[in-house]
PADRENMAR-611339 format. One record per residue: y, x, z of N, C-alpha, C in turn; residue in three letters. Coordinates in steps of 0.1 Angstrom, whole numbers, padded with zeros to 4 digits, always signed. Atoms other than C-alpha are relative to their C-alpha. Layout:
PADRENMAR-611339
YXZYXZYXZALA ...
***
This chain:
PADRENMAR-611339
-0007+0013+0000+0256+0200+0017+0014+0002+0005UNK -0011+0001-0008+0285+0210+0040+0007+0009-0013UNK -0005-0007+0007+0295+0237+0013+0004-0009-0014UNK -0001+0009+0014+0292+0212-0019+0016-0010+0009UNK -0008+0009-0003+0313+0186+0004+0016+0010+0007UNK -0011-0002-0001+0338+0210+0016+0007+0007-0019UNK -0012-0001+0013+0350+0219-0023+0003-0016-0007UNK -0003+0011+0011+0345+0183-0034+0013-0002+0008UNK -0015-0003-0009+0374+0181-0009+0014+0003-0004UNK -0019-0012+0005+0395+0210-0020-0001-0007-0015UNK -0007+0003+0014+0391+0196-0056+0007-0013-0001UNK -0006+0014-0001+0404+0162-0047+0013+0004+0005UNK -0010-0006-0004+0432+0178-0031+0007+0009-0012UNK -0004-0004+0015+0438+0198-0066+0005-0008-0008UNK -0005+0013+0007+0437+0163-0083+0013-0002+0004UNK -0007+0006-0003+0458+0150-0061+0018+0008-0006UNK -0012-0009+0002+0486+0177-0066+0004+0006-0014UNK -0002+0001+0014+0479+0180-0101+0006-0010-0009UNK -0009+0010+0007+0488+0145-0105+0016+0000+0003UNK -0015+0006+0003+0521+0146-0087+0007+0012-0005UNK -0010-0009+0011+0530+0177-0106+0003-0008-0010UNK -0004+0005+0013+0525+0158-0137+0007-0017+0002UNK -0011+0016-0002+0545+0123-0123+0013+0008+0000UNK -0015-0001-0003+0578+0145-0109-0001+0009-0018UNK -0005-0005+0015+0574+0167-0145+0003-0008-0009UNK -0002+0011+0010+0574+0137-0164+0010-0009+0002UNK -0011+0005-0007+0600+0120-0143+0014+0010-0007UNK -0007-0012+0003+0621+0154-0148+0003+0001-0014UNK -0007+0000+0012+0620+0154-0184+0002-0009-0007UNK -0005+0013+0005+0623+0119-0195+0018-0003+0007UNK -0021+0004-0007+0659+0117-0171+0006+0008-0009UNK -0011-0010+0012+0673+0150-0193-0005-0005-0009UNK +0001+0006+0009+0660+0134-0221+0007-0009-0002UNK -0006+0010+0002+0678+0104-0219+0016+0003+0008UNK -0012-0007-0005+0710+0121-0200+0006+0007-0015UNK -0006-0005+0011+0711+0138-0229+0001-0003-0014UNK +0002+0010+0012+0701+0112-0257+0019-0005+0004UNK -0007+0012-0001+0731+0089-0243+0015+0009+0008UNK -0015-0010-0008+0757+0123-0228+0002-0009+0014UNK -0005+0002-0015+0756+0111-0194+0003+0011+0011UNK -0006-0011-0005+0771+0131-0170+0003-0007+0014UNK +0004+0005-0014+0762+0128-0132+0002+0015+0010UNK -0002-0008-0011+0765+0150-0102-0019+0008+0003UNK +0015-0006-0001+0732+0172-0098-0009-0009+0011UNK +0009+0010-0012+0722+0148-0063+0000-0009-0006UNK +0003+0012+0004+0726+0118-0086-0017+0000-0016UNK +0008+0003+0004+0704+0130-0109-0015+0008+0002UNK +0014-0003-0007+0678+0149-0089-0004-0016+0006UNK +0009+0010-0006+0676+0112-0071-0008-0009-0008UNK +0005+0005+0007+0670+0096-0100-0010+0001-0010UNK +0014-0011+0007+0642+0122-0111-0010-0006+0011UNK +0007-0002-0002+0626+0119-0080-0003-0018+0002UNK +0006+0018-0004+0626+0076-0079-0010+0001-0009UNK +0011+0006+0009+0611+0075-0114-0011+0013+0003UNK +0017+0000-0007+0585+0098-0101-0008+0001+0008UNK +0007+0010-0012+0575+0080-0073-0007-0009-0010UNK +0004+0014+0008+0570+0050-0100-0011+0005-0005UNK +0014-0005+0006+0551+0070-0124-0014+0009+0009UNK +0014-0002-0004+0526+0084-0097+0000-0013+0006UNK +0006+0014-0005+0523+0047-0083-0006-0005-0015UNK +0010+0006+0014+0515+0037-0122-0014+0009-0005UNK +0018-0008+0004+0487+0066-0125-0004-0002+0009UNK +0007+0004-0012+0478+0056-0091-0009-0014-0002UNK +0005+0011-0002+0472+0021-0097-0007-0001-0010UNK +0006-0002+0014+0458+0027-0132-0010+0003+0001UNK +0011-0010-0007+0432+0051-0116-0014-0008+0009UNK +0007+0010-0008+0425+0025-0088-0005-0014-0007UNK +0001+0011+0004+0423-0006-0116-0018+0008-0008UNK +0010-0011+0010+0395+0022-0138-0010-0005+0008UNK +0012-0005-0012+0375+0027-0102-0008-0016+0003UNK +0008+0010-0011+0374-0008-0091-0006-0010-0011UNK +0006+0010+0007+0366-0022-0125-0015+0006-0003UNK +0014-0004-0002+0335+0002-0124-0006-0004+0009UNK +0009+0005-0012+0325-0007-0089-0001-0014+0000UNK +0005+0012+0001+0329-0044-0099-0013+0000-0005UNK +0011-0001+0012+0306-0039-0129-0013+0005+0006UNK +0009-0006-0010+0284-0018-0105-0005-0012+0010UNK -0001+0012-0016+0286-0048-0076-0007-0010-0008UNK +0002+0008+0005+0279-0073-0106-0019+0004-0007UNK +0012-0006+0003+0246-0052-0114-0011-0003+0010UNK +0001+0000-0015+0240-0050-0079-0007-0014+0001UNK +0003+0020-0002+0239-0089-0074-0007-0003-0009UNK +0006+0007+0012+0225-0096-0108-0020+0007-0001UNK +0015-0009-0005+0191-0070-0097-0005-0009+0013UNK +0009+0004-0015+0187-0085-0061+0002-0018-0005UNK +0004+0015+0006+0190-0122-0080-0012+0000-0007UNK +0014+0003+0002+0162-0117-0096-0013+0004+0004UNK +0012+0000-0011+0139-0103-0071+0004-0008+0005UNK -0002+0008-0006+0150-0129-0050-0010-0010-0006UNK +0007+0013+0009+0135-0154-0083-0011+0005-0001UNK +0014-0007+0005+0102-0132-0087+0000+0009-0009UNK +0000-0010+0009+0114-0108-0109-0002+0011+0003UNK -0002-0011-0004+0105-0073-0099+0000+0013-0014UNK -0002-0008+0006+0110-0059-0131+0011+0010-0001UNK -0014-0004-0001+0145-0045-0124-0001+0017+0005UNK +0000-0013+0002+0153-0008-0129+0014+0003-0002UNK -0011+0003+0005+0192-0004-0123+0000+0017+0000UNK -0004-0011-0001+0206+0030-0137+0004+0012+0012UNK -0007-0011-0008+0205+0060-0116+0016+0009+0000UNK -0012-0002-0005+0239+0072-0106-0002+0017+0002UNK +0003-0015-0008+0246+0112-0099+0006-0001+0014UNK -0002-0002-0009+0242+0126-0069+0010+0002+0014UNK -0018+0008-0008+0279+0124-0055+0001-0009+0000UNK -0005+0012-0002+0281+0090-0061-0004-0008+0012UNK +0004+0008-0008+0287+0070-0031-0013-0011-0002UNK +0011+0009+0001+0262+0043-0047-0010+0002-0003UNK +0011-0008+0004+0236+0067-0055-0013-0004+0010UNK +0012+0005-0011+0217+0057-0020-0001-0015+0000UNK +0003+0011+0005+0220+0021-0028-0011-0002-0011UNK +0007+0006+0011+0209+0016-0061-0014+0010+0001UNK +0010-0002-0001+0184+0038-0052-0015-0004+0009UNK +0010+0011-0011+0168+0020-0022-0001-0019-0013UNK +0000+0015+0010+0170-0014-0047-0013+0003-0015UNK +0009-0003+0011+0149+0006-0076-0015-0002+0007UNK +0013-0007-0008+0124+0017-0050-0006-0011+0007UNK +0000+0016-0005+0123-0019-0033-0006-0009-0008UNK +0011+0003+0013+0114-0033-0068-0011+0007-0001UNK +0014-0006+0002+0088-0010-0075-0011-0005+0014UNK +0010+0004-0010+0070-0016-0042+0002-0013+0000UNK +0002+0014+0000+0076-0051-0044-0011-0008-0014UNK +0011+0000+0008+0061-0049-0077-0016+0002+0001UNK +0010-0002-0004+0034-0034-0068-0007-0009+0011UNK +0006+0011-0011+0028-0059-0039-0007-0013-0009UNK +0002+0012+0008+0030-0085-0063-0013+0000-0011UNK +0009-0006+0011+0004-0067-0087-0016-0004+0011UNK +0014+0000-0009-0022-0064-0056-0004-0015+0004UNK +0006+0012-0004-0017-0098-0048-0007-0008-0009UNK +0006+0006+0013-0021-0112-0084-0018+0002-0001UNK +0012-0003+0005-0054-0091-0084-0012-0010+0011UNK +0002+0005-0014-0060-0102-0047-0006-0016-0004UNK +0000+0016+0000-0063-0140-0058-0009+0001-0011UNK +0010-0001+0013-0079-0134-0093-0018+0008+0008UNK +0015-0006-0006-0110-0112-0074-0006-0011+0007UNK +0002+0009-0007-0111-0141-0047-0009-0013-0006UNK +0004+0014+0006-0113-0165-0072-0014+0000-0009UNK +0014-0003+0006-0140-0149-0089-0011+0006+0008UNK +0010+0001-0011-0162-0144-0061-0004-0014+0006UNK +0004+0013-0007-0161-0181-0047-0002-0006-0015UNK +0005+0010+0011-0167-0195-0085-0012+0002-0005UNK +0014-0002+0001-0199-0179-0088-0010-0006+0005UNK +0012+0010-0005-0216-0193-0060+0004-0019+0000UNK -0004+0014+0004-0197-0226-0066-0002-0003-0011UNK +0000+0009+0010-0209-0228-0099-0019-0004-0001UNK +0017-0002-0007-0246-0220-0084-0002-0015+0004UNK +0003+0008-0010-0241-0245-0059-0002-0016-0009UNK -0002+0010+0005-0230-0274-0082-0010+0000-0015UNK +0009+0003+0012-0256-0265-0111-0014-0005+0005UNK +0014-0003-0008-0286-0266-0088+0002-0014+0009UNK +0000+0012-0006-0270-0296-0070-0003-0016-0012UNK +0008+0010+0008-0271-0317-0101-0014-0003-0008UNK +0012+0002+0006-0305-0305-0110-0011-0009+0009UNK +0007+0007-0010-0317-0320-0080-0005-0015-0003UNK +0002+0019+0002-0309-0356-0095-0010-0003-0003UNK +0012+0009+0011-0340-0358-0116-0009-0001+0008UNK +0012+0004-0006-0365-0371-0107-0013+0004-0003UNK +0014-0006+0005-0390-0353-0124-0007+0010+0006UNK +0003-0012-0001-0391-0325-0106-0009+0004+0014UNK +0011-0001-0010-0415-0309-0086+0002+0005+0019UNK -0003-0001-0013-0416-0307-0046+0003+0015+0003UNK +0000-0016-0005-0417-0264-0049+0015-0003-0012UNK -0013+0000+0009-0391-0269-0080+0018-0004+0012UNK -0007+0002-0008-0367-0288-0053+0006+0009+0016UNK -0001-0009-0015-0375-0266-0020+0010+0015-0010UNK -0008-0014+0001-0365-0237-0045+0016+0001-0003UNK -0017+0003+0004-0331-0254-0060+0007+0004+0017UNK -0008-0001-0013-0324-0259-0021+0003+0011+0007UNK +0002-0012-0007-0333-0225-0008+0014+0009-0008UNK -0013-0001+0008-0304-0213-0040+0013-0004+0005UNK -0015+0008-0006-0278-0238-0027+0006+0007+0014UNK -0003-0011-0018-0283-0223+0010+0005+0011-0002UNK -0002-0014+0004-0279-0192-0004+0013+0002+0000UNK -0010-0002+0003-0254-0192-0018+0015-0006+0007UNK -0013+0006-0012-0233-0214+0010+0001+0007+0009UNK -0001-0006-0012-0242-0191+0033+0007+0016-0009UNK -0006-0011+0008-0228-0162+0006+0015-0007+0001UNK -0011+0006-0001-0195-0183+0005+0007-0001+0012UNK -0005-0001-0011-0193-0188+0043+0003+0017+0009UNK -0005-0016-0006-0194-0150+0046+0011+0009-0007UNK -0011-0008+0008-0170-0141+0019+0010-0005+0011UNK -0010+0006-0008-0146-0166+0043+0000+0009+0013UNK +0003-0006-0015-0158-0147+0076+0010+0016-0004UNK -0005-0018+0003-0149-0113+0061+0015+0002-0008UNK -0009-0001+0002-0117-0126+0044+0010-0005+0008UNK -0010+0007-0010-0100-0141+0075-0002+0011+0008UNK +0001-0015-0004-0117-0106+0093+0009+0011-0004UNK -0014-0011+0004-0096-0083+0073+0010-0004+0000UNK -0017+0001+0000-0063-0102+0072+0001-0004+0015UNK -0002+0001-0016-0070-0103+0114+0001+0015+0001UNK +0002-0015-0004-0076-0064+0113+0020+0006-0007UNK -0012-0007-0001-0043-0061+0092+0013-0006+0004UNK -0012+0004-0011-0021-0082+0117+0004+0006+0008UNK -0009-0012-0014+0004-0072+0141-0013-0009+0014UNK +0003+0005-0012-0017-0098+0163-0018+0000+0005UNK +0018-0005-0004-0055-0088+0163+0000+0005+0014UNK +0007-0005-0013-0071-0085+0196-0006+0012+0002UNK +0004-0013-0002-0079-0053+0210-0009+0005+0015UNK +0008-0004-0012-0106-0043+0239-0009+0016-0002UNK +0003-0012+0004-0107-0007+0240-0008+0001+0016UNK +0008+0000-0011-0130+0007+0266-0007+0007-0001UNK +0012-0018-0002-0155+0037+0276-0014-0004-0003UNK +0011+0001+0008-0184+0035+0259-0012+0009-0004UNK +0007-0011+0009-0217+0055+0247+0001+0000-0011UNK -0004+0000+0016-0210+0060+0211-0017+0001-0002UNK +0012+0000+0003-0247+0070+0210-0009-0009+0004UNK +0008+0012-0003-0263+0042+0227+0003-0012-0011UNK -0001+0013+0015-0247+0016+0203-0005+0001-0011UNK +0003-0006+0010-0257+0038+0173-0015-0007+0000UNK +0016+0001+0000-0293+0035+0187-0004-0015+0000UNK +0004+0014-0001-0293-0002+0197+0000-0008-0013UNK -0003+0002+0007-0281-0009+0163-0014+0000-0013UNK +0010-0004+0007-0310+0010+0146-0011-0009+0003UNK +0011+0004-0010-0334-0005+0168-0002-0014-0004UNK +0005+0015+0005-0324-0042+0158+0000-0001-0013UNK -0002-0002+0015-0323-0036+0124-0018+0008-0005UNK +0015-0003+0002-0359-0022+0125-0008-0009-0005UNK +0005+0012+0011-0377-0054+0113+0004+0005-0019UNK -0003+0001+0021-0359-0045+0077-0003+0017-0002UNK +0010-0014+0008-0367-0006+0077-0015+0002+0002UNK +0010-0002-0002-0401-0008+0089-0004-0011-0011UNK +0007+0007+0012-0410-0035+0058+0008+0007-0008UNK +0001-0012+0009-0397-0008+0037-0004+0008-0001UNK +0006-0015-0006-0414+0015+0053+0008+0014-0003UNK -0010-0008-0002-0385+0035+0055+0000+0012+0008UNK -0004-0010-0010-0383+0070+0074+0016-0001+0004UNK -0021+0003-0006-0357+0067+0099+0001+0018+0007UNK -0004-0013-0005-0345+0104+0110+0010+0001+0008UNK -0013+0005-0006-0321+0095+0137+0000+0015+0014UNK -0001-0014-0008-0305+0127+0160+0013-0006+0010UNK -0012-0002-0009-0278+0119+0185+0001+0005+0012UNK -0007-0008-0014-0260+0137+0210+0003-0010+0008UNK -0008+0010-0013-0247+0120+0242+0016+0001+0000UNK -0014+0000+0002-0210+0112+0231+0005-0014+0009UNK -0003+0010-0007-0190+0090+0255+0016-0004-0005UNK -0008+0004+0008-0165+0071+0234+0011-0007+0005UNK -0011+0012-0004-0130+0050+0241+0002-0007-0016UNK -0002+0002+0004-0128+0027+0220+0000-0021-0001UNK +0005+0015+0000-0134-0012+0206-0014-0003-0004UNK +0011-0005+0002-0169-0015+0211-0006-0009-0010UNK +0002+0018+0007-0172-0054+0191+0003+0007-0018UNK -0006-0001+0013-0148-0038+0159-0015+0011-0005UNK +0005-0013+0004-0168-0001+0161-0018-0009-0002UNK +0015+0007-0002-0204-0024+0165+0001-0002-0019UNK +0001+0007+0017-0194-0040+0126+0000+0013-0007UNK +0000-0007+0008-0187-0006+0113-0016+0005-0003UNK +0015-0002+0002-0223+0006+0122-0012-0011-0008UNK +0011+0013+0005-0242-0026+0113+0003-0001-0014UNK -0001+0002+0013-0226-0026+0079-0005+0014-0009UNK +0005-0010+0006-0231+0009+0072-0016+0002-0001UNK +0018-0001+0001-0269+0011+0082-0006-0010-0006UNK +0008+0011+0011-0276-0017+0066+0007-0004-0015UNK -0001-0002+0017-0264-0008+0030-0009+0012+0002UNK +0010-0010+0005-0284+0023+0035-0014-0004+0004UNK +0015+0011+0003-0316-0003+0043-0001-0005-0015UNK +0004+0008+0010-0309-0024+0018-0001+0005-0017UNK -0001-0004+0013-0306+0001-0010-0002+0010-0003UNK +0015-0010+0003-0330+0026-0003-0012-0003-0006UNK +0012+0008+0003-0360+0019-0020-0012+0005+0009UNK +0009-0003-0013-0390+0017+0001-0011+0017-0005UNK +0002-0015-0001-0408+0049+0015+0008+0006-0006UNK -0007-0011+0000-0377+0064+0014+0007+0008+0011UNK -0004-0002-0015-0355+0082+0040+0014-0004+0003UNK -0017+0006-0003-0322+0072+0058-0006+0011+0015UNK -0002-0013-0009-0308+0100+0082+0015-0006+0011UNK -0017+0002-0009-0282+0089+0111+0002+0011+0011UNK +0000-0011-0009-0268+0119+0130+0012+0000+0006UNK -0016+0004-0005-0239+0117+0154-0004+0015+0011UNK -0007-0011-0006-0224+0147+0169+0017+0004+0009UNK -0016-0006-0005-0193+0160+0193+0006+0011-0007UNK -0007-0013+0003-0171+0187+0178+0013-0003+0005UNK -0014+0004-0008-0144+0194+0201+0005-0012+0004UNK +0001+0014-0007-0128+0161+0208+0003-0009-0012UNK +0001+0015+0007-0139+0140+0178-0018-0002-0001UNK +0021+0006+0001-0176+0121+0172-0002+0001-0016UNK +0003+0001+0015-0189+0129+0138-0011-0007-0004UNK +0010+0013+0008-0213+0102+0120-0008+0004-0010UNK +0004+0000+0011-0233+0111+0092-0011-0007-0003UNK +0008+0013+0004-0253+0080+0077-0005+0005-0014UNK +0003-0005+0014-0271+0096+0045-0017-0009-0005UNK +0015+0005+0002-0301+0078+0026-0005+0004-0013UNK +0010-0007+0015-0326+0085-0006+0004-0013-0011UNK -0003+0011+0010-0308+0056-0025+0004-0003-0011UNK -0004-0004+0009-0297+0045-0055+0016+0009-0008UNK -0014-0010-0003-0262+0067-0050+0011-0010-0006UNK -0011+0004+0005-0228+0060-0068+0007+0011-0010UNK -0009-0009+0001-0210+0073-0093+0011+0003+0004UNK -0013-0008-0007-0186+0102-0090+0012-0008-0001UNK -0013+0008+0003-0158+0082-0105+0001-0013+0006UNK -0003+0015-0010-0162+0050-0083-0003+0008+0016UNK +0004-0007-0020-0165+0069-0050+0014+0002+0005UNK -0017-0003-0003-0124+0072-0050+0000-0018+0003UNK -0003+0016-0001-0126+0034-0052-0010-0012+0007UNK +0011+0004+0001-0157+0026-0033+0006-0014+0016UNK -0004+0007-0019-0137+0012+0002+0015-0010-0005UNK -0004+0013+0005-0113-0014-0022-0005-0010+0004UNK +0005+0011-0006-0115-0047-0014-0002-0006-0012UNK +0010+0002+0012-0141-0062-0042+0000+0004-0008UNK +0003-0006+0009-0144-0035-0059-0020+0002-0001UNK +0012+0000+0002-0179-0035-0073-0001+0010-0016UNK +0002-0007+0010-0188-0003-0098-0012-0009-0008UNK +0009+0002+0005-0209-0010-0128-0018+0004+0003UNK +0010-0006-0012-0234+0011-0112-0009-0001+0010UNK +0000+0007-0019-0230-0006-0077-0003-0011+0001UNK +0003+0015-0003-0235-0040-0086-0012-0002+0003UNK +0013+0004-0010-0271-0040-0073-0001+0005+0009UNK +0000-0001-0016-0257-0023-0045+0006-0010+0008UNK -0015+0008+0000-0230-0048-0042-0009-0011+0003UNK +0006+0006+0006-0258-0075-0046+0002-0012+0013UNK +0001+0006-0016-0256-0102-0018+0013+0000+0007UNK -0011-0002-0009-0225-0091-0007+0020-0005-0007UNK -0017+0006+0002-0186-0100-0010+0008+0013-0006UNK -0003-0009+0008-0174-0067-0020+0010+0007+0013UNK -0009+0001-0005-0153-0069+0011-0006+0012+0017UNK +0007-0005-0013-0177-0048+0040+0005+0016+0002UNK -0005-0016-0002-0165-0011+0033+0012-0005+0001UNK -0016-0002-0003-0129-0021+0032+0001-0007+0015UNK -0003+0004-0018-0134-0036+0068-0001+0010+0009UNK +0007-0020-0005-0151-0002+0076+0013+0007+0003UNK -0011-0009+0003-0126+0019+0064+0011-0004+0008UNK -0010+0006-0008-0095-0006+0081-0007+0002+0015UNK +0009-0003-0009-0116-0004+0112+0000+0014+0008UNK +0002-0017-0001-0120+0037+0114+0015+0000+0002UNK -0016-0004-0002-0081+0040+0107+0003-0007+0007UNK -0009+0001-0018-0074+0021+0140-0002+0002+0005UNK +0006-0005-0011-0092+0040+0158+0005+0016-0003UNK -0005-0014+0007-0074+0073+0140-0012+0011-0003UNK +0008-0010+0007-0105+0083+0122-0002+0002-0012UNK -0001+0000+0016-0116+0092+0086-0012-0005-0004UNK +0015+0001+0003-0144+0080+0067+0000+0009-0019UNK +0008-0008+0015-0159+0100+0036-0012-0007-0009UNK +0015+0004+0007-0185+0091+0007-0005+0017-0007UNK +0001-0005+0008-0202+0115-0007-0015-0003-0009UNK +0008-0001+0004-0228+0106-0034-0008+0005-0013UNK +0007-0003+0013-0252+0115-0063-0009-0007-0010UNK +0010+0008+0006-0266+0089-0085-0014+0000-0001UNK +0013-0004+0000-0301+0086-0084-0004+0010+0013UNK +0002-0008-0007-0301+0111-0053-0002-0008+0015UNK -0002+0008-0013-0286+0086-0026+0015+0004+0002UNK -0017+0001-0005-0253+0089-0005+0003+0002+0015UNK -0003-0005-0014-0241+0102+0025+0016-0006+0006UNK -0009+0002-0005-0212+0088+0049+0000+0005+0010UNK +0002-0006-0013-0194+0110+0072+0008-0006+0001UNK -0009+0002-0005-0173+0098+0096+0005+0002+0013UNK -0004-0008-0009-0150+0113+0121+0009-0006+0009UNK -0010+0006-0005-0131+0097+0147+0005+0009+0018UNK -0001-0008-0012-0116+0112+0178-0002-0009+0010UNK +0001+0001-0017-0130+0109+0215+0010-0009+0002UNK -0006+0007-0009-0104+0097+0233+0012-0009-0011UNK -0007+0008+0007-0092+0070+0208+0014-0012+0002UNK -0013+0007-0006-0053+0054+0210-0002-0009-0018UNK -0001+0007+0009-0055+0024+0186+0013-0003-0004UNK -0010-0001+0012-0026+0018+0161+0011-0006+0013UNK -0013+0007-0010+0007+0015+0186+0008-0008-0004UNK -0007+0014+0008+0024-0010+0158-0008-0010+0007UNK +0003+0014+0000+0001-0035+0164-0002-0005+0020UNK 
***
């Protein structure tokens, strides 16, 4: 850099002296030119001064000519400028203003404004989708709720016919009240102002207490439970890290099929706690396993893993892990089952932005 910027230097310094060679040369031969068109006859100081006035003039007219060139580009540039951040401003983020070469002063502008669109775009893409998923998650059970509510009117129908419309309606309000729980959940997890109660903890006692109340639903599956933990003593949020476990063991309940097995094994290595949650279930495919911790992503696949649910429980996971600066993994095999490892460090410092 310092090498490129010391010749752009020396050649601006070349320009410069290039030009006033070519103002006093042109000054120089237009005076004998016209001395000698018109025989005038002057003293050599009268007309060396009258050489070097008119080429004063003519480098102020390539001067100013030079500077009218520059500044009607950097208008035109200024007027691009303005006319790009006007229409992101209106919702446009289609704006894509010409790259510049790399000497040009406006090269780091127009380049932060390209790059500003694009991510703006893209915001705007997530959200579009953001509202469109939303809206098709609450229209399902609202159209449940309201078909089953006017089947109720008749009167024809029978006392088990009505208990079952009602038992549907519940359902599905209490499906509705949890999509709302888990969408005001994640946009609290990705605030600057989410509550935080970090604190020393058994990582392994919680694991276990967890298993333990969740027993009622693997034991009417008659599920093998294979549970191994070490004595890991954790810092962390024990309320957030409580939802990661309860959601993970209970997708590998609810979508193991019975007598099958579910394996939870938690381990120290050096100073992080490793998780592995694996069960005999219906797995995932390979190509939805990049996209399985999206928020209402539901594979073709998945949707009867998905079944009951908002779509929204792994992306709380995953948000969840990364404030606690850990990683989570899937790895599955359709038809085989699925394993989740996840790794978080011991002595955990939660996200210092927020």
């Amino acid at each position: 850099m310092k090498v490129r910027k010391f010749f752009k230097h020396l050649f601006g310094i070349f320009a410069f002296f290039v030009m006033v060679t070519f103002s006093f040369s042109a000054a120089y031969f237009t005076v004998s030119y016209i001395y000698h068109l018109f025989d005038f006859h002057t003293s050599n100081y009268i007309h060396h001064l009258v050489t070097t006035i008119l080429g004063f003039f003519i480098l102020a007219g390539v001067a100013f000519s030079l500077s009218i060139i520059i500044r009607s580009r950097q208008r035109n540039l200024f007027q691009e400028v303005i006319g790009a951040l006007r229409r992101i401003a209106q919702g446009d983020f289609n704006v894509q203003l010409e790259k510049l070469k790399k000497e040009d002063p406006f090269t780091t502008l127009i380049d932060h404004i390209n790059h500003k669109a694009k991510q703006l775009k893209q915001m705007e893409n997530m959200r579009q989708e953001f509202i469109s998923n939303v809206s098709h998650e609450i229209q399902s059970p609202l159209t449940s709720i309201s078909g089953f509510a006017r089947a109720l009117q008749y009167d024809q129908l029978s006392q088990e016919e009505r208990a079952h419309y009602l038992s549907i309606i519940e359902t599905e309000s209490k499906r509705l009240s949890k999509l709302s729980d888990n969408l005001l959940k994640l946009t609290s997890l990705e605030s600057k102002n989410h509550p935080f109660d970090q604190k020393n903890y058994r990582l392994d006692q919680q694991i276990r207490n967890i298993i333990l109340a969740c027993e009622p639903q693997w034991v009417e599956k008659e599920l093998e439970m294979d549970v191994s933990l070490e004595k890991v003593t954790f810092v962390g949020d024990e309320d957030l890290m409580n939802q990661v476990w309860t959601n993970l063991i209970h997708n590998s309940i609810k979508f193991t099929p019975s007598l099958g097995r579910i394996r939870v094994h938690l381990q120290q290595i050096d100073h992080k706690a490793i998780v592995k949650i694996s069960d005999t279930g219906i797995g995932i495919l390979k190509e939805d396993q990049v996209r399985i911790f999206e928020r209402f992503f539901k594979a073709d696949k998945a949707r009867e893993r998905s079944k009951g649910g908002s779509g929204l429980g792994l992306s709380i996971v995953k948000k969840i892990i990364e404030m606690h600066k850990g990683t989570i993994f899937v790895n599955s095999e359709e038809g085989r089952g699925t394993i989740f490892t996840i790794s978080i460090p011991i002595q955990s410092h939660l996200e210092t932005s927020r």
